[in-house]
mmCIF file of the N, C-alpha and C atoms, coordinates in Angstrom:
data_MODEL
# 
_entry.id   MODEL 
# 
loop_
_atom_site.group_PDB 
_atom_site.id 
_atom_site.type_symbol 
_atom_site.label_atom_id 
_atom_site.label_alt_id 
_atom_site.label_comp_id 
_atom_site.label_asym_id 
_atom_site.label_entity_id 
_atom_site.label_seq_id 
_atom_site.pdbx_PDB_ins_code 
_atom_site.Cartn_x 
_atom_site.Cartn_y 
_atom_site.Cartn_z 
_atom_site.occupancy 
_atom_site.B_iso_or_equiv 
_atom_site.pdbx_formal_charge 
_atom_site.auth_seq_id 
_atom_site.auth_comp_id 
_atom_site.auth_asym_id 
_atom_site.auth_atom_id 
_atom_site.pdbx_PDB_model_num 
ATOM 1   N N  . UNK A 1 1  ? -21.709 255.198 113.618 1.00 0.00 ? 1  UNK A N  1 
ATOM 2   C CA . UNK A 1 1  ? -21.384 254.593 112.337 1.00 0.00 ? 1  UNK A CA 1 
ATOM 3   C C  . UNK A 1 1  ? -22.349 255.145 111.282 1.00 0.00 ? 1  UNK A C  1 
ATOM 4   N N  . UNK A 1 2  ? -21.717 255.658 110.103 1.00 0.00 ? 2  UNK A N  1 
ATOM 5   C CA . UNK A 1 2  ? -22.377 256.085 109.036 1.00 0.00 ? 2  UNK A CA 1 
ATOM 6   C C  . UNK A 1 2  ? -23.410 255.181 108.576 1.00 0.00 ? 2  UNK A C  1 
ATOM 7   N N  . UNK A 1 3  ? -24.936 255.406 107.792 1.00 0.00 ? 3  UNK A N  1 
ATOM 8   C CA . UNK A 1 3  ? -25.635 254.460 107.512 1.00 0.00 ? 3  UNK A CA 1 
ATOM 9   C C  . UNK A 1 3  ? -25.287 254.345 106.157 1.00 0.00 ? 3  UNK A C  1 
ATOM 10  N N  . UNK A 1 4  ? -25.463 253.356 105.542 1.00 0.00 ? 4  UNK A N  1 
ATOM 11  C CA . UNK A 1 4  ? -25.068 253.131 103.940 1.00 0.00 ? 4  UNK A CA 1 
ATOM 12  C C  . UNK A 1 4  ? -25.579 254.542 102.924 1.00 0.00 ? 4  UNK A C  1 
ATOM 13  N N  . UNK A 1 5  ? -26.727 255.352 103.007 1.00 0.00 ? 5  UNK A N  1 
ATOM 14  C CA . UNK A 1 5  ? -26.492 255.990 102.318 1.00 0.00 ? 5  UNK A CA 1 
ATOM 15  C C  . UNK A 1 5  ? -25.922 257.035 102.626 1.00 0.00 ? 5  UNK A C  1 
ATOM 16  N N  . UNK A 1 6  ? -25.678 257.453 103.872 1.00 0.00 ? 6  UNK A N  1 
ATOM 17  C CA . UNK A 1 6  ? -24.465 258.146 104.036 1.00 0.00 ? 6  UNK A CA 1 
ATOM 18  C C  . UNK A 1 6  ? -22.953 257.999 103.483 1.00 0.00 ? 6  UNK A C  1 
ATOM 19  N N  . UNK A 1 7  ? -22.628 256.731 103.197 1.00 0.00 ? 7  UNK A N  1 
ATOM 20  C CA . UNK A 1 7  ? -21.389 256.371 103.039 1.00 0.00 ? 7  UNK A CA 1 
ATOM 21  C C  . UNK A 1 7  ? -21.923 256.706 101.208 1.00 0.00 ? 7  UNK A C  1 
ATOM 22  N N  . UNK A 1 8  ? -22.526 255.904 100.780 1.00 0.00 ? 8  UNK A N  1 
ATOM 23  C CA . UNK A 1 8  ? -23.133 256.174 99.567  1.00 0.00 ? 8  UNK A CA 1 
ATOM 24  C C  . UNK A 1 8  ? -22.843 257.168 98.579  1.00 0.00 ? 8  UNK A C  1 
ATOM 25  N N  . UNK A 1 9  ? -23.423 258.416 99.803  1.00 0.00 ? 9  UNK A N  1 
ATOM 26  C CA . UNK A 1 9  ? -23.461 259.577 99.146  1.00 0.00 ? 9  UNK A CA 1 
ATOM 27  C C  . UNK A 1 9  ? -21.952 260.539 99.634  1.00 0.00 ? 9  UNK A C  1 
ATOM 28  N N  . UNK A 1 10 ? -21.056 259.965 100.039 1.00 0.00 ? 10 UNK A N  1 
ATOM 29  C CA . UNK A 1 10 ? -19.831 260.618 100.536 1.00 0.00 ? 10 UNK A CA 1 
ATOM 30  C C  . UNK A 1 10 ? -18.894 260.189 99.148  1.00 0.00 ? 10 UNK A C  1 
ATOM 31  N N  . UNK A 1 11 ? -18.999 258.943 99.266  1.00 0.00 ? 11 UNK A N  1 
ATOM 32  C CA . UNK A 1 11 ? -18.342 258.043 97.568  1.00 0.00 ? 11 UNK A CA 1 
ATOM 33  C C  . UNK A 1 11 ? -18.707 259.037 96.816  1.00 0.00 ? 11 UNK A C  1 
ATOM 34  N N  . UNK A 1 12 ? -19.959 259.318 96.049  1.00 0.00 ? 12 UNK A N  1 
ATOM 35  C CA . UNK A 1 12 ? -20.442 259.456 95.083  1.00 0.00 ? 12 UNK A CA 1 
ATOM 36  C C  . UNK A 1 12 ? -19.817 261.002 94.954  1.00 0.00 ? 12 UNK A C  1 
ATOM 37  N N  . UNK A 1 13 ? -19.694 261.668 96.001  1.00 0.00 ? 13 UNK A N  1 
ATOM 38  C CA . UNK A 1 13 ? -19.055 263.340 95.744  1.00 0.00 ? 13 UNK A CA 1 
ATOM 39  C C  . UNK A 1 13 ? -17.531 263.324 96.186  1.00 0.00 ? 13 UNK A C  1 
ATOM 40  N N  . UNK A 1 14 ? -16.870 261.899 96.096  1.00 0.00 ? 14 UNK A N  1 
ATOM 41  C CA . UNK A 1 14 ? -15.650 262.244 96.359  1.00 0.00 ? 14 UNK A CA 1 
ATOM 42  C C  . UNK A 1 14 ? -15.111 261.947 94.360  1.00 0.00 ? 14 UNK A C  1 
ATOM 43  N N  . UNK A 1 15 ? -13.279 261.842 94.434  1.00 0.00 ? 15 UNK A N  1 
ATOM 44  C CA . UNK A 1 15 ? -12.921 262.092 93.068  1.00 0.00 ? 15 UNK A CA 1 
ATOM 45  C C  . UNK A 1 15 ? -13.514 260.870 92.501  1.00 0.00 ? 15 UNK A C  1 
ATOM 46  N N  . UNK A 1 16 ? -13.181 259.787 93.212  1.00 0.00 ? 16 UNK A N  1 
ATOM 47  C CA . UNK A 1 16 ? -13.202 258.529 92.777  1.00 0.00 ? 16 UNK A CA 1 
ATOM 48  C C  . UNK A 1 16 ? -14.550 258.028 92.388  1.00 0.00 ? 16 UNK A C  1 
ATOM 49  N N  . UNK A 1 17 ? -15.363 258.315 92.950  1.00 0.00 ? 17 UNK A N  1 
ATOM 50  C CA . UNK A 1 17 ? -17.055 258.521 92.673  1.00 0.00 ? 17 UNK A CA 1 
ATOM 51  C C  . UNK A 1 17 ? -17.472 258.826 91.765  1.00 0.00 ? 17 UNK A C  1 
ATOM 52  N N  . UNK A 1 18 ? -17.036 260.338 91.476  1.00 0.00 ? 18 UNK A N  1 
ATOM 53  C CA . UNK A 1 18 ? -17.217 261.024 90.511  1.00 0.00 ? 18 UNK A CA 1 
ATOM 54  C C  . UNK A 1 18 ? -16.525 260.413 89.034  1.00 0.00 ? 18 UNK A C  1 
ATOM 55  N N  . UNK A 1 19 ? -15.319 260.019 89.007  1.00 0.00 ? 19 UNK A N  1 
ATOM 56  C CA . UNK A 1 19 ? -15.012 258.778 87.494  1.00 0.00 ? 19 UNK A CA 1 
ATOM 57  C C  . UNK A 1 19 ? -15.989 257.835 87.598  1.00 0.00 ? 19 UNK A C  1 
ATOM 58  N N  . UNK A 1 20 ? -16.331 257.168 88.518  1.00 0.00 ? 20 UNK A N  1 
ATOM 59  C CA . UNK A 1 20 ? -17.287 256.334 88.223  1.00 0.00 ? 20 UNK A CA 1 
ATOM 60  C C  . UNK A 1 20 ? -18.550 256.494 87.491  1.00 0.00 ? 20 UNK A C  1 
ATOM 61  N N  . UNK A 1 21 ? -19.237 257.764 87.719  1.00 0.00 ? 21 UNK A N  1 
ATOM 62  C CA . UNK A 1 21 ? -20.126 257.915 87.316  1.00 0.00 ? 21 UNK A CA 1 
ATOM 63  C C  . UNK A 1 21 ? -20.073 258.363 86.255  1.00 0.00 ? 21 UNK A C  1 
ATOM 64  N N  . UNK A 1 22 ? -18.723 259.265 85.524  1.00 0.00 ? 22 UNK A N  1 
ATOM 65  C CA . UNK A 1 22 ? -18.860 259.549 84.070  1.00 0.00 ? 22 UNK A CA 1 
ATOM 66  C C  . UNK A 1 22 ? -18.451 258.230 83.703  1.00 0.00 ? 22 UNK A C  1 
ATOM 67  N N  . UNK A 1 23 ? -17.946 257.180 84.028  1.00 0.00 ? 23 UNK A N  1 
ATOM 68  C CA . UNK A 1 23 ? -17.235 256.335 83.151  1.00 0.00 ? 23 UNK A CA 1 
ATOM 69  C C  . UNK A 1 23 ? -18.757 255.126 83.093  1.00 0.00 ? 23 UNK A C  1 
ATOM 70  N N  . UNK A 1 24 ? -19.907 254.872 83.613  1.00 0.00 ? 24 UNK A N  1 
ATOM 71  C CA . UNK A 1 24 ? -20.968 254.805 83.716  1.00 0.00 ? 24 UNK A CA 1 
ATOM 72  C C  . UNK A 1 24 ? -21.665 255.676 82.623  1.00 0.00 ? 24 UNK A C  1 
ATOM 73  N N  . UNK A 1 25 ? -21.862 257.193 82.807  1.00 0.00 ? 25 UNK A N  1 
ATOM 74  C CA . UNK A 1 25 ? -22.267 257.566 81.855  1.00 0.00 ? 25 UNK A CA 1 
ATOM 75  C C  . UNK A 1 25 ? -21.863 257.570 80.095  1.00 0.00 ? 25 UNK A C  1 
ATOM 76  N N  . UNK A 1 26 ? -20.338 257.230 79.882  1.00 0.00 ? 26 UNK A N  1 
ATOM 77  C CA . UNK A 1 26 ? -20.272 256.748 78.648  1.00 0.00 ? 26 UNK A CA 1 
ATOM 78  C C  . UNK A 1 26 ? -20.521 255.414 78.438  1.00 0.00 ? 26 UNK A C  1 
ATOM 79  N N  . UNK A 1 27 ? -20.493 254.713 79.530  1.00 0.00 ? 27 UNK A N  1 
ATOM 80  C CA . UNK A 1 27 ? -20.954 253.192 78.644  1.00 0.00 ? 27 UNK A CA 1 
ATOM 81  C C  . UNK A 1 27 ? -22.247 253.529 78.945  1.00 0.00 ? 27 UNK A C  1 
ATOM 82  N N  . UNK A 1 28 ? -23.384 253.724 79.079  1.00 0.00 ? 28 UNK A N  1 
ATOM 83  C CA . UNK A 1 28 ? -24.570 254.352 78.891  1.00 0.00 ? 28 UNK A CA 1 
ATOM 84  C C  . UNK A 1 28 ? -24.990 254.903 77.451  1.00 0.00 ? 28 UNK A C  1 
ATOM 85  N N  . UNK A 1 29 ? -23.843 255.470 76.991  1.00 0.00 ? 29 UNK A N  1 
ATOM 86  C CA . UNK A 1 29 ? -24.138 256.376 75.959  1.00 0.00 ? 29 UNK A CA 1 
ATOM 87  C C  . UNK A 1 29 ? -24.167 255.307 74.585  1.00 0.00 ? 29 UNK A C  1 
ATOM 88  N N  . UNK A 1 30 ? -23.684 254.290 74.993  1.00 0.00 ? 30 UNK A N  1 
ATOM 89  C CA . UNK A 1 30 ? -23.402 253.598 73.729  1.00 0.00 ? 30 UNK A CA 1 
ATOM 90  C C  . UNK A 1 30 ? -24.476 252.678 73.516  1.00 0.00 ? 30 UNK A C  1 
ATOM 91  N N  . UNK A 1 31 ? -25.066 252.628 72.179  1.00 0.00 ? 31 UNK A N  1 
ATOM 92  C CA . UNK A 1 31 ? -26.102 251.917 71.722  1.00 0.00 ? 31 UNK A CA 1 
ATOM 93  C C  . UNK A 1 31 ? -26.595 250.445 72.567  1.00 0.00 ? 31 UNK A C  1 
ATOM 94  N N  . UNK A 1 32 ? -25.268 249.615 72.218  1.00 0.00 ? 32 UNK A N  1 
ATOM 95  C CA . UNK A 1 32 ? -25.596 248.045 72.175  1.00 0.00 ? 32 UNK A CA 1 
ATOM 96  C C  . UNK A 1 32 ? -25.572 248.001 73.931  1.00 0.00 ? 32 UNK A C  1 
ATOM 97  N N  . UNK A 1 33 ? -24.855 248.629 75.023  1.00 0.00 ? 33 UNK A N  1 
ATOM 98  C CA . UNK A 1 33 ? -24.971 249.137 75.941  1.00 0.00 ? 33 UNK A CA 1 
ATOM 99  C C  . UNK A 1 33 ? -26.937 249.468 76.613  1.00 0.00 ? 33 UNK A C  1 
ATOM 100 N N  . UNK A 1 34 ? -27.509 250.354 75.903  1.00 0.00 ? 34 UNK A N  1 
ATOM 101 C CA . UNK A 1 34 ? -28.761 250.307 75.885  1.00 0.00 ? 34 UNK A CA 1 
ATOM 102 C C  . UNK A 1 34 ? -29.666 249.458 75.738  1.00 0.00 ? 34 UNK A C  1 
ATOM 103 N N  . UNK A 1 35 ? -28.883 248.914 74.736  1.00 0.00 ? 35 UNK A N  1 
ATOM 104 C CA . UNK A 1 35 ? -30.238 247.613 74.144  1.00 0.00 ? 35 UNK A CA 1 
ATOM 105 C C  . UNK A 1 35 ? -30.069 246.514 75.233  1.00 0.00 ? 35 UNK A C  1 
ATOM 106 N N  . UNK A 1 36 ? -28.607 246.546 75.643  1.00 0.00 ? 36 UNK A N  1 
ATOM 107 C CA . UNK A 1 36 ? -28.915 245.507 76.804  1.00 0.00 ? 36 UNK A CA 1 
ATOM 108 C C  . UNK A 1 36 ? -29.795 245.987 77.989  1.00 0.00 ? 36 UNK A C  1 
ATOM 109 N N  . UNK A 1 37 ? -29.287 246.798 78.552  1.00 0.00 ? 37 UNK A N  1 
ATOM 110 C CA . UNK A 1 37 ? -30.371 247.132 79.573  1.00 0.00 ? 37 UNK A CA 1 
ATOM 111 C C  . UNK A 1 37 ? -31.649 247.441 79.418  1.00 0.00 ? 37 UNK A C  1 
ATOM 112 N N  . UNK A 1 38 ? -32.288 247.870 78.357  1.00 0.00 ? 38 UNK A N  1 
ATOM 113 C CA . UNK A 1 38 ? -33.523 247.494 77.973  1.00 0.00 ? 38 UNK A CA 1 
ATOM 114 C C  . UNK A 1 38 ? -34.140 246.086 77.881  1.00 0.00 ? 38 UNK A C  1 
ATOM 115 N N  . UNK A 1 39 ? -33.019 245.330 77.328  1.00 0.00 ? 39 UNK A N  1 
ATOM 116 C CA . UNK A 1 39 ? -33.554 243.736 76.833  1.00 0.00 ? 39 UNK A CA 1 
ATOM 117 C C  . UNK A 1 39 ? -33.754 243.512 78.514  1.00 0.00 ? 39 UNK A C  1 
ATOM 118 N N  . UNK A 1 40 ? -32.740 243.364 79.389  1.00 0.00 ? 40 UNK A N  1 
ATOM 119 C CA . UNK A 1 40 ? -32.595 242.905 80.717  1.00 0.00 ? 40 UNK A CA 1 
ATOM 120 C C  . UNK A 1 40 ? -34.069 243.762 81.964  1.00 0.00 ? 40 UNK A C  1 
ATOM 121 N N  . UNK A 1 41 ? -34.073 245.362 81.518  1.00 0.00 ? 41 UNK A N  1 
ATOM 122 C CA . UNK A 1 41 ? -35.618 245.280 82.098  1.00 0.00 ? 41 UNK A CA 1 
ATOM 123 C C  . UNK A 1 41 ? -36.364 244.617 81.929  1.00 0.00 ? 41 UNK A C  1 
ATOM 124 N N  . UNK A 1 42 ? -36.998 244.546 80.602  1.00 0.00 ? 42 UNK A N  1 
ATOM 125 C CA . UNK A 1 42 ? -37.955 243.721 80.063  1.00 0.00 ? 42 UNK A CA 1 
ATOM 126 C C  . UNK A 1 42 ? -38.005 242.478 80.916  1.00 0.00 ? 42 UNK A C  1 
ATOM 127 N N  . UNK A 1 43 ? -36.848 241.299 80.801  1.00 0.00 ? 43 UNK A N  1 
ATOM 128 C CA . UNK A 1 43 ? -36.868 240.496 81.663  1.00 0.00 ? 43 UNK A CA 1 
ATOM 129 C C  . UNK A 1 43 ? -37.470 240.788 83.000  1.00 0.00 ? 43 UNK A C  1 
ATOM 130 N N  . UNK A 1 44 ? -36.676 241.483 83.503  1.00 0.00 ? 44 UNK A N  1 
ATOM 131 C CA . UNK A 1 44 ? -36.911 241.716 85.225  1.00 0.00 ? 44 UNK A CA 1 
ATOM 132 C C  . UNK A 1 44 ? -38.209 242.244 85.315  1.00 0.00 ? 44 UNK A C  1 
ATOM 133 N N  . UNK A 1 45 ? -38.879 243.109 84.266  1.00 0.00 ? 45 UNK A N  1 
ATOM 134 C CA . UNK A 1 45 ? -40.560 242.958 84.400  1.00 0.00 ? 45 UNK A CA 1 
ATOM 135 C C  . UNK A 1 45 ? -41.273 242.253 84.482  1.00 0.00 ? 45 UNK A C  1 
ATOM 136 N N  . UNK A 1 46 ? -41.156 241.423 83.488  1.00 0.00 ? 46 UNK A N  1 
ATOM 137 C CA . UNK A 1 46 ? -41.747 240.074 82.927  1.00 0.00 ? 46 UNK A CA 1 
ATOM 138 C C  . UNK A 1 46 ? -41.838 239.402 84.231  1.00 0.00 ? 46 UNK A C  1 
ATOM 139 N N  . UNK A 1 47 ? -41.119 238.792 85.072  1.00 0.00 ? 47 UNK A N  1 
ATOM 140 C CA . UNK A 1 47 ? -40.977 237.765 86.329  1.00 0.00 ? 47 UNK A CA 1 
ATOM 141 C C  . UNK A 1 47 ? -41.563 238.516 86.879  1.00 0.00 ? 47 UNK A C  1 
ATOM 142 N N  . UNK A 1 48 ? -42.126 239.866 87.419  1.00 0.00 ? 48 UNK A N  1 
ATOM 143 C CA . UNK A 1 48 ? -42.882 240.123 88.382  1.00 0.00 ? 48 UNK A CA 1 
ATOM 144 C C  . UNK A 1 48 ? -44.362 239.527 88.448  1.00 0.00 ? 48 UNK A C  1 
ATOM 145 N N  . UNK A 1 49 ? -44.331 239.894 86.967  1.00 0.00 ? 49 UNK A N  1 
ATOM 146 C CA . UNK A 1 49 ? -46.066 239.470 87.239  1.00 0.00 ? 49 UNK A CA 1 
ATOM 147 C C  . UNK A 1 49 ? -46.832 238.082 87.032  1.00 0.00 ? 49 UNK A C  1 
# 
């Protein structure tokens, strides 16, 4: 049985993988997109320490 990042990395270079990740990389690209995941690190920093 494949281990997860085997399976992982089979997804990620098949077609369907591959939309995912551009369609990832344009919502990435978009501003308010950023600011959330910035605002949301911040959080998830913050609780570590």
């Amino acid at each position: 049985m494949p281990s997860l990042s085997q399976r992982l990395r089979a997804f990620l270079s098949s077609p369907q993988g591959q939309r995912v990740i551009e369609q990832g990389r344009r919502q990435l690209a978009k501003p308010e997109n950023q600011h959330k995941l910035r605002s949301l690190l911040t959080k998830l920093q913050g609780r570590r320490r």
